[in-house]
ROLUM-180761 format. One line per 2 residues: number of its first residue (from 1); for each residue x, y, z of C-alpha. Coordinates in steps of 0.25 Angstrom, whole numbers, padded with zeros to 4 digits, always signed. Each point is the difference from the previous one (the first is absolute). Last residue first. Layout:
<sites>
NUM> X/Y/Z  ...
</sites>
This chain:
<sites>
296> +0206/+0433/+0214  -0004/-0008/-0012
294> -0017/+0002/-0004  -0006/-0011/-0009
292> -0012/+0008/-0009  -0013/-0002/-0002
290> -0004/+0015/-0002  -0010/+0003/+0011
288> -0003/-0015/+0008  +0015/+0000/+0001
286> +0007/-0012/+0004  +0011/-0001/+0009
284> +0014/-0004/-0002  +0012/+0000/+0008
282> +0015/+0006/-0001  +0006/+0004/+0017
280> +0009/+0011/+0001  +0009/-0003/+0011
278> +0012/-0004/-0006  -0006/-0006/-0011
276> -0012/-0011/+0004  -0010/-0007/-0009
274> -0013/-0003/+0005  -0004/-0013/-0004
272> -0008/-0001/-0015  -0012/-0005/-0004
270> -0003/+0006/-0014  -0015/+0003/-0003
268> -0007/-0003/-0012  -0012/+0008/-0006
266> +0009/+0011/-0002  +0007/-0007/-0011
264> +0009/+0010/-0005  +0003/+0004/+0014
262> +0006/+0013/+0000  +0011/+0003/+0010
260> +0004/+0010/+0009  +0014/+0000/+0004
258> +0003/+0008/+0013  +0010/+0007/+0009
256> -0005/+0013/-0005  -0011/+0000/-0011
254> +0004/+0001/-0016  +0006/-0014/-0001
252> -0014/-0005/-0005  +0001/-0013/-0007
250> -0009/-0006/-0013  -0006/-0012/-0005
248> +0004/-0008/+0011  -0005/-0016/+0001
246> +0013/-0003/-0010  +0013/+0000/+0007
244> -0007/-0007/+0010  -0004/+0002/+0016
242> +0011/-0007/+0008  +0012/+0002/-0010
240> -0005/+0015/-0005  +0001/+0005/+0016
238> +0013/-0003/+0006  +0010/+0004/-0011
236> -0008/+0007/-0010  -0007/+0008/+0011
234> +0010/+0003/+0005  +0009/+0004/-0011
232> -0015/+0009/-0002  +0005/+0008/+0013
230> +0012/+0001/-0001  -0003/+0008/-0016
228> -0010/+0008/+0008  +0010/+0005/+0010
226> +0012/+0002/-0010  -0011/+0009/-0009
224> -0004/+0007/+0012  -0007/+0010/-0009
222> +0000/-0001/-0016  -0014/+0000/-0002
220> -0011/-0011/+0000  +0008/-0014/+0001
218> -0011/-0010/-0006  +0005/-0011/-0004
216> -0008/-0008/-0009  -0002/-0015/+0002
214> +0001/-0010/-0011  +0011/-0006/+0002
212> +0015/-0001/-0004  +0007/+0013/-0008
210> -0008/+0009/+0009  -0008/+0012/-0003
208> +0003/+0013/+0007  -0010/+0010/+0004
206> +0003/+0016/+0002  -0014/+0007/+0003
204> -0003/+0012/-0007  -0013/+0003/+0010
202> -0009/+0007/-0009  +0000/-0012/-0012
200> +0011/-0003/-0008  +0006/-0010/+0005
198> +0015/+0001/+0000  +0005/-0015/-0004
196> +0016/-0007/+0003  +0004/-0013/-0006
194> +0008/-0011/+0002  +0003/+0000/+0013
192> +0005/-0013/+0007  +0015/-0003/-0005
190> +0003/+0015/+0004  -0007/+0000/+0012
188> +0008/-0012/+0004  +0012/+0006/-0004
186> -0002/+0014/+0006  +0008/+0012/-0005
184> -0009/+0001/-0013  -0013/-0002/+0008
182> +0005/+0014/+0009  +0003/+0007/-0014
180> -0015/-0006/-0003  -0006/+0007/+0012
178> +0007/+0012/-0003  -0004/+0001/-0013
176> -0014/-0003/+0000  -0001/+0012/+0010
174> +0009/+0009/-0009  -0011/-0003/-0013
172> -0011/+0004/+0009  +0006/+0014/+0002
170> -0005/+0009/+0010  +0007/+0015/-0006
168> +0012/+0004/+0011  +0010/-0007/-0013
166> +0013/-0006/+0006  -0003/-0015/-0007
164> -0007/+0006/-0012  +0011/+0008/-0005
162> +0002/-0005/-0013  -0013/-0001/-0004
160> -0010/-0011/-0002  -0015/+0003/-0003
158> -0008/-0003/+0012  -0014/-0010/-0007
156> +0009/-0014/+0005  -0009/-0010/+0000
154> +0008/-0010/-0003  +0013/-0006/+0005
152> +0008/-0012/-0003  +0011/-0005/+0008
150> +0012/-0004/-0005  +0005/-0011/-0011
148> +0011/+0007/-0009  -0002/-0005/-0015
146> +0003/+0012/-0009  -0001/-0003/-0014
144> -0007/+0012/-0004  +0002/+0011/+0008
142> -0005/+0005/+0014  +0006/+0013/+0004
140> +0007/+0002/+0011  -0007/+0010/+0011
138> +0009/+0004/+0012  -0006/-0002/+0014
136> +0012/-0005/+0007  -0001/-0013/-0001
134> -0004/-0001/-0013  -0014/+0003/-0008
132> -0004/-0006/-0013  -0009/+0006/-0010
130> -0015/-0004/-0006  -0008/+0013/-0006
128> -0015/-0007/-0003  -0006/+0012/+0004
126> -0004/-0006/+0015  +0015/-0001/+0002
124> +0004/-0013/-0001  +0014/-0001/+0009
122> +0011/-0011/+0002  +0005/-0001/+0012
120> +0013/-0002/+0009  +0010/+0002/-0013
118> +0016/+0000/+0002  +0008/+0010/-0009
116> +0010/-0005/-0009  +0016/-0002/+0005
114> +0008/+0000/-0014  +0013/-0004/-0003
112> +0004/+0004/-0015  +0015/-0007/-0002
110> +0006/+0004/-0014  +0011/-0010/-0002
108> +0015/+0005/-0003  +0005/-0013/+0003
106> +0006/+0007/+0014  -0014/+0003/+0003
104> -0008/+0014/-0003  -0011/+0008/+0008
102> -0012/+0001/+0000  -0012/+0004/+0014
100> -0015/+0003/-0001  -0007/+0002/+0015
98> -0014/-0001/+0001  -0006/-0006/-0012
96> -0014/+0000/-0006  -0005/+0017/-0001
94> +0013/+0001/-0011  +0008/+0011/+0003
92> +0011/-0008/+0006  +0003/-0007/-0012
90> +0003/+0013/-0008  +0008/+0006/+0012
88> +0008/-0012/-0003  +0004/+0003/-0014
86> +0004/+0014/+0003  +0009/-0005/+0011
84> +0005/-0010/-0008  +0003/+0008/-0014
82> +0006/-0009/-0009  +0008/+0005/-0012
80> +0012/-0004/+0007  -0005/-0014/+0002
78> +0001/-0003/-0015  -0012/-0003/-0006
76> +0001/-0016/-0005  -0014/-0002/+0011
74> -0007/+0011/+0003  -0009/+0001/-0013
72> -0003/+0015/-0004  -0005/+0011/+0007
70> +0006/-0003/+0014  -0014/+0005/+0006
68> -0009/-0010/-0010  +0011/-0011/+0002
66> -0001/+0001/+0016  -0015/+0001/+0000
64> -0001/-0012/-0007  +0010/-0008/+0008
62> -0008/+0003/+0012  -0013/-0005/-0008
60> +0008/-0013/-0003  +0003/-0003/+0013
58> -0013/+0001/+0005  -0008/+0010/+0008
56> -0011/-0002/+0011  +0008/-0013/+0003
54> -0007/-0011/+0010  -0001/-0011/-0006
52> +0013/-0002/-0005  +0005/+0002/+0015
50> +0006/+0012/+0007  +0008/+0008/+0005
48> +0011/+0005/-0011  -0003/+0001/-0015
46> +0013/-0003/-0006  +0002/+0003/-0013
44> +0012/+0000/-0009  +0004/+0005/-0013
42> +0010/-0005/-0008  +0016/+0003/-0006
40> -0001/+0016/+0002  +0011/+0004/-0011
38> +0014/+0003/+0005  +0005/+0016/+0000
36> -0003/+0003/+0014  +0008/-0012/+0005
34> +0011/+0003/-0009  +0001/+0014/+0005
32> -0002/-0003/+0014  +0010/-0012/+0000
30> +0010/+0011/-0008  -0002/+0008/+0014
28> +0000/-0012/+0009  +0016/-0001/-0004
26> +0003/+0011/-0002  -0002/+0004/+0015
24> +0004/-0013/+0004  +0014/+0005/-0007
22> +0000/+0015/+0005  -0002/-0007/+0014
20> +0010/-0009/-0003  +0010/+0011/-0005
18> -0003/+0008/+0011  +0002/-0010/+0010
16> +0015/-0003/-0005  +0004/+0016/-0002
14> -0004/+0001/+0014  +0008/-0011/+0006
12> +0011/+0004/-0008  -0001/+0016/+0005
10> -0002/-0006/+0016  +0013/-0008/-0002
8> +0008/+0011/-0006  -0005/+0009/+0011
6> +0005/-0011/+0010  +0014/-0001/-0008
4> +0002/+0014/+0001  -0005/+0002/+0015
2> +0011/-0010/+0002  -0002/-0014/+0007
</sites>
């Protein structure tokens, strides 16, 4: 074959690759434009994560925000005149959700997908302030209608600030927090604690309050939380079956390789066998002092 007839080959193919290039080209250029000149048919929501019980904003509230930041009513404007981005970082600014997300379907449907913040407490500061706290350590707001069943804290006197968790300054509120971050990761924890106290007497101790029993637990401070925590699965396990969910009225996790508890009827004592783990032993004695059942 000549050079001519190779060259002439080459210059066709071109010519052939141009022109569909220059057609697709078109072709997703006029789809733009119409695209950008249709009217935004709905609105839809989709909060991401999580039940009906559990939504700290609701899709109504998120189409709020939407139409107060568009100016107008969203749906009939044309997607041109919609800002995305602008309308996004509107979303994102609220204390509730996490991540904001829109975007349009092929039916020229506004999609707003939203992943909201997840709440491990619920705090009463000693003023009356109530707020949520996330994982993290970020305070949401708590609004009307909001149903998300965490732990309650009281007690609280440290007034929150954003940099709480990092702060050199002791901090009640951080202790509640990690010990409640650790009950959020935990499921039976999390089905057992309802409710989290900071007496306010010289010591500050930390006590929780179960959803079943009447016992207190008291925990003290935030040290050896994991260990204090094994120790009361324990107890629970091999100890509340034999002796009654009923005879304590409250538990001490606050002593190493322990659970202390107060008898709510020191007049009657519990017979129990040592109970072995490894090779700590669980046993109850009485004491002539403070009537309590000692764990060890």
């Amino acid at each position: 074959m000549s050079d001519r007839k190779i060259n002439m080959k080459r210059v066709r193919d071109a010519i052939i690759w141009t022109s569909l290039i220059a057609g697709v080209s078109a072709l997703l250029f006029f789809s733009v434009i119409r695209k950008s000149n249709a009217k935004v048919k709905t609105l839809v929501v989709n909060i991401v994560g999580v039940q009906e019980n559990e939504q700290i904003i609701s899709e109504d509230e998120v189409k709020q925000i939407l139409q107060l930041a568009a100016g107008k009513t969203i749906t009939n404007k044309n997607i041109k005149t919609l800002n995305l981005r602008k309308l996004e970082g509107k979303l994102n600014k609220d204390k509730r959700i996490e991540k904001a997300d829109l975007y349009f379907d092929s039916k020229n449907r506004l999609h707003a997908r939203i992943v909201q913040k997840k709440p491990i407490m619920r705090v009463i500061e000693h003023t009356g302030a109530q707020y949520y706290l996330d994982e993290h350590g970020k305070q949401i707001p708590v609004t009307r209608g909001s149903a998300v069943r965490v732990p309650l804290v009281t007690g609280v006197r440290d007034t929150f600030s954003t940099g709480f968790l990092s702060a050199d300054k002791p901090s009640k509120l951080k202790k509640v927090f990690d010990i409640m971050k650790y009950v959020a990761q935990d499921v039976f924890l999390t089905s057992l604690i309802e409710q989290a106290h900071i007496e306010q007497d010289s010591v500050g101790d930390i006590v929780l309050i179960p959803k079943i029993g009447r016992e207190k637990l008291i925990f003290g401070d935030a040290n050896d939380i994991e260990a204090k925590f094994d120790n009361l699965k324990i107890f629970y396990r091999d100890g509340m079956p034999k002796l009654g969910w009923s005879r304590y009225k409250s538990l001490n996790l606050k002593y190493s390789h322990q659970v202390r508890g107060m008898l709510a009827n020191p007049a009657v004592l519990p017979l129990i066998k040592p109970v072995m783990r490894d090779t700590l032993t669980a046993e109850l004695v009485k004491s002539d002092y403070n009537k309590q059942s000692i764990h060890h």
